[in-house]
C-alpha positions in Angstrom: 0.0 0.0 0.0 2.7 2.4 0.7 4.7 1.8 -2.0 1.3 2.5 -4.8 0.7 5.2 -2.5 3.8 6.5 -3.7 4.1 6.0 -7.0 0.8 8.4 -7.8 2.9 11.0 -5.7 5.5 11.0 -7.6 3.4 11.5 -10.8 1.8 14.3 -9.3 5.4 15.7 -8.3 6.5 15.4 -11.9 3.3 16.7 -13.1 3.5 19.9 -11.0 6.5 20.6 -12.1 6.3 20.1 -15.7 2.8 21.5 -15.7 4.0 24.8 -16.3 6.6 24.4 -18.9 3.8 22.3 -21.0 1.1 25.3 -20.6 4.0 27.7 -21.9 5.1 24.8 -24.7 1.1 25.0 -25.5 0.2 28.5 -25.7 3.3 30.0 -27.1 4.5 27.4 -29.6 2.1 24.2 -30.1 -1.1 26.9 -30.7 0.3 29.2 -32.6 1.9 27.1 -34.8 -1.4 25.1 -35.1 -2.7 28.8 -36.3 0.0 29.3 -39.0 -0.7 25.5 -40.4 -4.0 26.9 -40.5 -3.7 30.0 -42.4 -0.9 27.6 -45.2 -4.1 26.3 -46.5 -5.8 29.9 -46.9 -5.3 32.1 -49.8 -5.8 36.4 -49.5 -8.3 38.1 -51.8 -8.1 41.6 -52.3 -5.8 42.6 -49.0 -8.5 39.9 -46.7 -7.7 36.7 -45.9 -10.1 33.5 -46.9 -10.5 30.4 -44.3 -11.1 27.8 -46.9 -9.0 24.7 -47.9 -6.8 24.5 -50.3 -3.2 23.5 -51.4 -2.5 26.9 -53.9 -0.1 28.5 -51.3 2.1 25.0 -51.2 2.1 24.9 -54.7 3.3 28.2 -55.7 6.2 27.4 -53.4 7.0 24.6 -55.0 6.6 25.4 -58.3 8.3 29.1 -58.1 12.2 28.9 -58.8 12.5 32.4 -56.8 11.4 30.3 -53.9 14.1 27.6 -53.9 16.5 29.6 -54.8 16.6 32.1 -52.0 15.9 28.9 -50.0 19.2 27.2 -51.7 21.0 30.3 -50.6 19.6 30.3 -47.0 21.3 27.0 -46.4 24.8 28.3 -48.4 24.9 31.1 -45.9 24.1 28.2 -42.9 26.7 26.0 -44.1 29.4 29.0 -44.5 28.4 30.3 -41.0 28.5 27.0 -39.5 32.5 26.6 -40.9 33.1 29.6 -39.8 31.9 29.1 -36.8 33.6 25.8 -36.6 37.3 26.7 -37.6 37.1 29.2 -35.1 35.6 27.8 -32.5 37.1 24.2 -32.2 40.5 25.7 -31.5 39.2 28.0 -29.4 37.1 25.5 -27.2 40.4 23.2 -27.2 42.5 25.9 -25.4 39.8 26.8 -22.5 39.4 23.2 -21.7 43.4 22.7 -21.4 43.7 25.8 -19.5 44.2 25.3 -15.5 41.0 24.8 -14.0 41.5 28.7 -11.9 41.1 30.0 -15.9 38.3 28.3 -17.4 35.5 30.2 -15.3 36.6 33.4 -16.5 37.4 32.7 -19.9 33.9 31.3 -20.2 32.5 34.6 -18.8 34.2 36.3 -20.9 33.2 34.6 -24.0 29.5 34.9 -22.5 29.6 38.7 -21.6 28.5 39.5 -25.4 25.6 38.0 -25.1 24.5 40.2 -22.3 24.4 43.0 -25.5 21.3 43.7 -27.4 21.0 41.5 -30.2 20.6 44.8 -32.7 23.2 46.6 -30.7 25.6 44.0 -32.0 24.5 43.9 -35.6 25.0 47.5 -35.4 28.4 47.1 -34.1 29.2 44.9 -37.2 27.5 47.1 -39.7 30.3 49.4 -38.3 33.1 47.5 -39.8 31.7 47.0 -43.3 31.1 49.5 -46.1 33.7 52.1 -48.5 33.7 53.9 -45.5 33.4 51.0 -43.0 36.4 50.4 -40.4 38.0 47.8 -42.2 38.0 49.4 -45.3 39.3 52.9 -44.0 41.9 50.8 -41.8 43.3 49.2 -44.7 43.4 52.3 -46.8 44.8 54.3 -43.6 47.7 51.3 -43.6 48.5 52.1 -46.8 47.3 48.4 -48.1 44.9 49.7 -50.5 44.2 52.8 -52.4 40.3 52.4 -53.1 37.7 50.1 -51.1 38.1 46.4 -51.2 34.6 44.5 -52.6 34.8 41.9 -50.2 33.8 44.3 -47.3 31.6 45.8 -48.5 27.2 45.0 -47.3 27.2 41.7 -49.2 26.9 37.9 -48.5 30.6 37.9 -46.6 29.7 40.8 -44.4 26.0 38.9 -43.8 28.4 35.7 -42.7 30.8 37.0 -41.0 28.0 39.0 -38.8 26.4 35.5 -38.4 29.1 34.3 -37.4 30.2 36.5 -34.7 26.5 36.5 -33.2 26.1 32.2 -32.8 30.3 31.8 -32.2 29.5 31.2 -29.0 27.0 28.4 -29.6 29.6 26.3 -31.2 32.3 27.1 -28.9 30.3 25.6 -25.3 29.4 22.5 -26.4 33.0 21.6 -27.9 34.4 22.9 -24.5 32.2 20.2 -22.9 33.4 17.3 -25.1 37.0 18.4 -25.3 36.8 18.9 -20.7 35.7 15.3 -20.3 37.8 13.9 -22.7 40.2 10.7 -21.3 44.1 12.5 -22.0 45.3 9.1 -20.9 43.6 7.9 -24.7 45.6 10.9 -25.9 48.6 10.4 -24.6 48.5 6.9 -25.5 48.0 7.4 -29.4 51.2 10.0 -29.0 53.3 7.2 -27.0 53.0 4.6 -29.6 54.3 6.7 -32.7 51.0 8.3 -34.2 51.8 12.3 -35.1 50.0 15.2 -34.2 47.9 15.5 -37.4 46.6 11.8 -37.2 46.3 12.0 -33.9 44.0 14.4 -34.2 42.0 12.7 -36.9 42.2 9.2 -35.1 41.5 10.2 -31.6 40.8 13.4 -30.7 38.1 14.3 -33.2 36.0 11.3 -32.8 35.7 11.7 -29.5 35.0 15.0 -29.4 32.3 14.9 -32.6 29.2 14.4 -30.5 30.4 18.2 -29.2 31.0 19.1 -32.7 28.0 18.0 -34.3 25.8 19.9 -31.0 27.4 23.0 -31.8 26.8 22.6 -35.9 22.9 22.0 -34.9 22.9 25.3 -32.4 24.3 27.1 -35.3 23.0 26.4 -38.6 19.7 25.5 -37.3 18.7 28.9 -36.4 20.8 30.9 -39.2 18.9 28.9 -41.9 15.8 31.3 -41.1 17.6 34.3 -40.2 16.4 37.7 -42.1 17.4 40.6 -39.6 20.7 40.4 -40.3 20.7 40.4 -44.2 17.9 43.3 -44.1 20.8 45.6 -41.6 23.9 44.2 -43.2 23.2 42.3 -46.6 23.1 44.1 -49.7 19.8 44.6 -52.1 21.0 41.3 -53.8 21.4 39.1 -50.0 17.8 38.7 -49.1 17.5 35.5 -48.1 14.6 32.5 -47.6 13.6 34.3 -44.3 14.0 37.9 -45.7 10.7 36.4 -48.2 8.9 34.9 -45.1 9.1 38.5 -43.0 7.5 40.1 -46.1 5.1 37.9 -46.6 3.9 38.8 -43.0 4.7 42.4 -43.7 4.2 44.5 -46.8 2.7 42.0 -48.8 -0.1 41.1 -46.2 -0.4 37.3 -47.5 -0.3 35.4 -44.4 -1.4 32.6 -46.1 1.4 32.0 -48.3 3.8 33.0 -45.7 2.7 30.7 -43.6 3.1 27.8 -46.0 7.1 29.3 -46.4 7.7 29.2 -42.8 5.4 25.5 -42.5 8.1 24.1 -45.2 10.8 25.2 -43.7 10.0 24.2 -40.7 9.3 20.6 -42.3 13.2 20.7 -43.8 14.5 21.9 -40.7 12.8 19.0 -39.1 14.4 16.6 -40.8 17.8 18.0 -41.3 17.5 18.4 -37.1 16.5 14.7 -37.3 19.7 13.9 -39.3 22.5 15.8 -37.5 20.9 14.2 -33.9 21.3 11.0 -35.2 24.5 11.8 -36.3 25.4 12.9 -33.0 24.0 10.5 -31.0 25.8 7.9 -32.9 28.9 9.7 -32.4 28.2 9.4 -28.5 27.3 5.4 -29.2 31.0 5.2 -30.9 32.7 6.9 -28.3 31.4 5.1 -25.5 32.0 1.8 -26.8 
């Protein structure tokens, strides 16, 4: 009696404290999203939007080229970012977790402390740096490097990437700091003490059993760039709108919720699956390491 007397207590523990994150989960994500697959199915008349069925709005974005390729160019700009991202923050990650233990707290906080910024404040700061009269351009005509203003840094795709990549750098860098911190060094040490080099070392030992880190910090980034659009409206050029860019206008100036909503609903759909993917990527990384 005791012991089924406790089990329903423990429910009701679990459910009080998960009650609330579910009624936020329903409200704010679950319902509203339920409204947008909704309004997919609707088509706008004359500036007014009509509840009836039908499969136009889907069709128009599969059938339009513009559609797939400003999506096409969404995920080029994810994949560059996520590099970026990558062959900066691997490195990066691999010297705060061999740092003495006194370090790694503050180095943390000190990669942290950005995001306690504005996230416009910081795509301002950016902006700053691009441009013919941007800082990197007037620094490397002040250096004498240059006598006009260089293309490349000027509001264009490299200057939307870069931006990018400064903003989720962070996001890559944590969760290969956790793989790298936990990693065995005896395993290391081992590979290094029976002949293997640096470079294979690397490839052998090290990144394998650091991948389920690298593969987290690849989702964190190019999950959430894929549907970025405020940082190609401040930073891109007229030519660097992107798949979200189309989304946001849909909602905006054009008024057709309808066939935004069916962009953002397929979207959502690929970024389902691609999340699908790259988690069990990762968690077959984690099976291969353990065993």
């Amino acid at each position: 009696m005791k012991l089924s007397g406790l089990v329903p207590r423990r429910l009701q523990g679990r459910a009080l404290a998960l009650g609330p994150v579910a009624a936020w989960y329903i409200v704010f994500f679950l319902i509203p999203l339920a409204l947008m697959l909704r309004y997919s199915f609707a088509f706008t008349e004359q500036s007014r939007i009509q509840f009836v069925w039908t499969l136009d709005n889907y069709r128009q974005v599969f059938e339009d080229s513009i559609y797939l390729r400003l999506l096409v160019k969404s995920l080029r700009l994810s994949l560059t970012v996520t590099g970026i991202t990558l062959l900066i923050g691997y490195p990066a990650a691999w010297a705060i977790a061999r740092m003495p233990d006194r370090h790694k707290p503050k180095l943390l906080a000190l990669l942290i402390v950005p995001w306690w910024a504005s996230y416009i404040v910081r795509i301002f700061g950016m902006r700053m740096g691009f441009g013919n009269t941007g800082i990197i351009n007037s620094t490397l005509k002040w250096l004498g490097l240059t006598d006009k203003p260089l293309e490349f840094f000027q509001y264009n795709f490299t200057a939307v990437a870069l931006t990018e990549a400064n903003l989720y750098l962070p996001l890559m860098i944590i969760p290969i700091y956790m793989s790298v911190e936990r990693m065995d060094m005896r395993i290391v040490q081992a590979a290094s003490s029976l002949g293997s080099g640096p470079i294979r070392t690397f490839f052998r030992v090290i990144l394998p059993l650091s991948l389920p880190g690298v593969l987290t910090g690849c989702i964190f980034v190019f999950l959430p760039v894929t549907g970025t659009f405020i940082v190609p409206s401040l930073v891109g050029g007229p030519n660097d709108i992107v798949y979200g860019n189309l989304i946001a206008s849909q909602f905006g100036e054009s008024y057709n919720w309808p066939l935004g909503s069916a962009l953002a609903i397929a979207l959502l759909a690929l970024l389902v699956v691609m999340l699908r993917v790259m988690t069990s990527l990762a968690r077959w990384a984690s099976g291969g390491v353990a065993q």
